[in-house]
C-alpha positions as CSV (number, residue, x, y, z in Angstrom):
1,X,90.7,108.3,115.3
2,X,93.1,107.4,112.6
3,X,94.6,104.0,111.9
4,X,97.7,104.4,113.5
5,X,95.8,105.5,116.7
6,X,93.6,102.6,116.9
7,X,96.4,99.5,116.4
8,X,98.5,101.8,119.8
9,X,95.4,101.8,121.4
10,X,95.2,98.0,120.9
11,X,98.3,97.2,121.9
12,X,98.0,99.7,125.0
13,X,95.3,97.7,126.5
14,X,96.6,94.6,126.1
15,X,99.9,95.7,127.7
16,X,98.2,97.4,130.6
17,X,96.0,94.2,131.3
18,X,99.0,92.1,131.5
19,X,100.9,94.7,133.8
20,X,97.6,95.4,136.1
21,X,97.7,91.7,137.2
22,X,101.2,91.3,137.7
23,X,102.0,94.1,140.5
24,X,100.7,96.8,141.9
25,X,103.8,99.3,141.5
26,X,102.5,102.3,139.6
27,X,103.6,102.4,136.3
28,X,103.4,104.9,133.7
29,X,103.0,103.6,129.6
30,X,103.9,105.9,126.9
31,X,104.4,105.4,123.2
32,X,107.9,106.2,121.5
33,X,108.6,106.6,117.7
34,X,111.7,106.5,115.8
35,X,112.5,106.7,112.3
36,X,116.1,106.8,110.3
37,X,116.0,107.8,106.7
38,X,119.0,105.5,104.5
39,X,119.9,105.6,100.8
40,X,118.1,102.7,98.6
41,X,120.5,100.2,97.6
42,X,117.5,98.2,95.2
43,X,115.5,100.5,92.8
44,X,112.2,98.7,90.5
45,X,111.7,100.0,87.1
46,X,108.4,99.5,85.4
47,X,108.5,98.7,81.6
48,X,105.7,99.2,79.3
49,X,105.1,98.9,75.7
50,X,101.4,99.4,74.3
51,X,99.0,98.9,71.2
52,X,95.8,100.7,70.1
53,X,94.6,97.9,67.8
54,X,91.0,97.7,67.9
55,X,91.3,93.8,68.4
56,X,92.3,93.1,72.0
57,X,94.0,89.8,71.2
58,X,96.1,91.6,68.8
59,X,96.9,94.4,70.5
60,X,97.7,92.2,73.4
61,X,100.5,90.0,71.0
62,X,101.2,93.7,69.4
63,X,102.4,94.6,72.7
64,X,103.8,91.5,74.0
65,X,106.1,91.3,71.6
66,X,107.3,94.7,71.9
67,X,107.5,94.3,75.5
68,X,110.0,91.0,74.9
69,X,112.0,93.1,72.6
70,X,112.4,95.6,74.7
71,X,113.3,93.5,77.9
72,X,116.1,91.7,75.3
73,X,117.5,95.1,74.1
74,X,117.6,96.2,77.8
75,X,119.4,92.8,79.3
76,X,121.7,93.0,76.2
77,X,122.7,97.0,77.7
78,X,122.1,95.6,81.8
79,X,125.0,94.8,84.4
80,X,124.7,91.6,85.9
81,X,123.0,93.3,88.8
82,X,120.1,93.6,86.7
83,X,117.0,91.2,87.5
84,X,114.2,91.2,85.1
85,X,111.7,89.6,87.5
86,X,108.6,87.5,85.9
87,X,105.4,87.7,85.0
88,X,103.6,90.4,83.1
89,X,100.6,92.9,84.1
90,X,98.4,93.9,81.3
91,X,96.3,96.8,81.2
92,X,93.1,97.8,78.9
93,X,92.0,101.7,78.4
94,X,88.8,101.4,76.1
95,X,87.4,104.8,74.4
96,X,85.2,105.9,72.2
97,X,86.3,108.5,70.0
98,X,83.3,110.4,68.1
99,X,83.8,112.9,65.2
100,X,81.2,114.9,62.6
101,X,81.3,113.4,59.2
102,X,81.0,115.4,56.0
103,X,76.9,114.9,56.4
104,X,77.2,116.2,59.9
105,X,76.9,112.8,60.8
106,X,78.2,111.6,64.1
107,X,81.1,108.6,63.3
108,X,82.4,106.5,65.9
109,X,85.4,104.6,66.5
110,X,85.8,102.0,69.7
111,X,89.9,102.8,70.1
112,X,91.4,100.4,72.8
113,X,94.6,100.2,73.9
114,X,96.5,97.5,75.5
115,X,99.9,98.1,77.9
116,X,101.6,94.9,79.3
117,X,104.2,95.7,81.8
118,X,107.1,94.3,83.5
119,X,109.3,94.8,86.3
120,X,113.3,95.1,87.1
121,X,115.0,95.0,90.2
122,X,118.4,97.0,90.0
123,X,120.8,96.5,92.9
124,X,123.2,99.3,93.5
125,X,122.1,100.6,90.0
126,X,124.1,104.4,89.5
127,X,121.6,107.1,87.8
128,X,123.7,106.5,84.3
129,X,122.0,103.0,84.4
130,X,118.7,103.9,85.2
131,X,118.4,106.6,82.0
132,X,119.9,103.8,80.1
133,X,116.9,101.7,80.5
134,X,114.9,104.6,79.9
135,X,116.2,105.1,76.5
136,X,116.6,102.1,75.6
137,X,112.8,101.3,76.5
138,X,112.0,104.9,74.3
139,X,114.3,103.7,71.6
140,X,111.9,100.6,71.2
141,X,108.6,102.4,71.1
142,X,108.0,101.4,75.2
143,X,108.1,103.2,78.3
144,X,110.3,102.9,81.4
145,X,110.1,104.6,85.0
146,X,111.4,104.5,88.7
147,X,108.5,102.7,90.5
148,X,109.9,102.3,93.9
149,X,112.8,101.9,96.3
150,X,114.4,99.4,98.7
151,X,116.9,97.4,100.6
152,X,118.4,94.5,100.2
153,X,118.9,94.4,103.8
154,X,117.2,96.3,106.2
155,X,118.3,94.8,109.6
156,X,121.0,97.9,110.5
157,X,118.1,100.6,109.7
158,X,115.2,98.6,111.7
159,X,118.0,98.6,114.7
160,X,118.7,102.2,114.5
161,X,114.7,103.2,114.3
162,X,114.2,100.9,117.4
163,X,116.9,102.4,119.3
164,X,115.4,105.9,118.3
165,X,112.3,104.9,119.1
166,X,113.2,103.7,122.8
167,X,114.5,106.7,123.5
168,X,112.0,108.7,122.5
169,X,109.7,106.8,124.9
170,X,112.4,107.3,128.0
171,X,112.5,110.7,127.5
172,X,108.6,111.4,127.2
173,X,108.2,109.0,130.2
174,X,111.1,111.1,132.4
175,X,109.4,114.4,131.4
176,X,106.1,113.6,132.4
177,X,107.1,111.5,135.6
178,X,109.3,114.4,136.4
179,X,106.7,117.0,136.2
180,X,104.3,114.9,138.6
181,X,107.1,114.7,141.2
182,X,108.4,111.3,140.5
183,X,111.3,109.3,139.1
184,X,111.6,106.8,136.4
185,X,112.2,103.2,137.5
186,X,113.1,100.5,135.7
187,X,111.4,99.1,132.4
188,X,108.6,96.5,132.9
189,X,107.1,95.5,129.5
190,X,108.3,96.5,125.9
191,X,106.6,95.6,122.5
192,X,107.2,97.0,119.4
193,X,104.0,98.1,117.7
194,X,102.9,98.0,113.5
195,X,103.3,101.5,112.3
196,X,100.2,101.0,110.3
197,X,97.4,99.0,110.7
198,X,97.8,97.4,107.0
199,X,101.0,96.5,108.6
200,X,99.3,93.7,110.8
201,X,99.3,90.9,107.9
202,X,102.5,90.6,107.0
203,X,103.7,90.4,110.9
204,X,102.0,92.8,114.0
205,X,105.6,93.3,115.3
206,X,108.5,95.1,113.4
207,X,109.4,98.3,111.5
208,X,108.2,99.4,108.3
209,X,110.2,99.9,105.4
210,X,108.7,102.2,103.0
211,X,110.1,104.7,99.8
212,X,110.8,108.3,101.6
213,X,108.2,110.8,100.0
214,X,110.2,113.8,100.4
215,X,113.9,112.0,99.1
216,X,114.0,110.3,95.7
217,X,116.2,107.5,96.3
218,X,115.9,107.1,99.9
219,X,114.0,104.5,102.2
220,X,112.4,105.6,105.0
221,X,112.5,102.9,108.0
222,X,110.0,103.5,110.9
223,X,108.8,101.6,113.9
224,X,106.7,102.7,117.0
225,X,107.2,101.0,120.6
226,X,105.1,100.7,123.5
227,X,107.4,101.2,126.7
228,X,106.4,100.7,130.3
229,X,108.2,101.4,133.5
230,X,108.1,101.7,137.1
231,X,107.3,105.1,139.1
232,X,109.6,105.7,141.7
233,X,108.6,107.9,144.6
């Protein structure tokens, strides 16, 4: 049983307790999913400049500083819809790289590098902008790229993947009432269930906003909800 599975199958017991000791008009619980797929209007771009010094606390300075003139060159080039945002992650890659010497020796060098990265948030940025960074981040010995998609506000797409999601649970509920000989009655209990069981931290109720896998530039927006109504003879 996957994740997903297990936090609907959670939330399906919980509802059906509640509904159990309220009446006893049969009621049928099903599980509705909607999703709506919107253009990003906030894109994050990673910067990163490096140093292979064999010190570490030079290599670190090495690529601070490169990473601070980088960010300047690139707020000097930025719209004012450009956010560098703060704090730094650093990185450390440590190899050893081994070669034969004239005596057939082995020689050994310890090579480590050090990357130090920062992040912008872009809002509205066009694609011009974007490969603007990129070069100017290239032009400066560093290293920019896309690292992720959102939006600034998210309360139409949540609405729309809620109202999708409803009806996908009425009309799964309708088929299957139907085929037993029934009729759907009215809706008794409603909740709107985390997508994902990592969800649960950061609030049990309410879509997910996540990049879109399949669309560069896009945000996908999915929720699921768990709908129950009354069977009508």
């Amino acid at each position: 049983m996957d994740l997903k599975s297990v936090a609907v199958l959670m939330l399906v017991c919980l509802s059906a307790a509640s509904i159990a000791s309220a009446a006893d008009v049969p009621t049928i619980t099903v599980v509705g999913e909607g999703s709506v797929t919107v253009p990003a209007d906030v894109v994050y771009v990673s910067v990163s400049a490096s140093s292979d010094n064999e010190n570490v606390t030079e290599a670190y300075a090495e690529s601070s500083e490169k990473l601070n003139d980088t960010l300047d060159a690139i707020k000097n080039a930025c719209t004012e819809n450009c956010e560098i945002l703060q704090g730094y992650s650093t990185g450390i890659q440590s190899t050893k790289v081994c070669s034969r010497g004239a005596s057939n020796e082995s020689i050994c060098v310890n090579q480590t590098i050090v990357t130090v990265s920062a992040s912008i948030r872009l809002q509205n940025p066009d694609q011009r902008t974007i490969e603007s960074i990129k070069q100017t981040a290239e032009s400066t010995g560093a290293y920019a790229a896309v690292t992720g998609y959102a939006l600034s506000d998210a309360t139409a797409a949540k609405n729309e993947a809620r109202k999708k999601a409803v009806e996908n649970a009425r009309a799964t509920a309708e088929a299957m009432v139907s085929a037993a000989g029934g009729r759907l009655g009215k809706i008794v209990d409603i909740t709107e269930s985390p997508l994902y069981l990592w969800d649960i931290p950061f609030g049990i109720f309410g879509p997910s906003v996540e990049p879109s896998t399949t669309e560069p530039g896009m945000v996908e927006v999915k929720t699921t909800v768990l709908v129950t109504y009354e069977i009508v003879s």
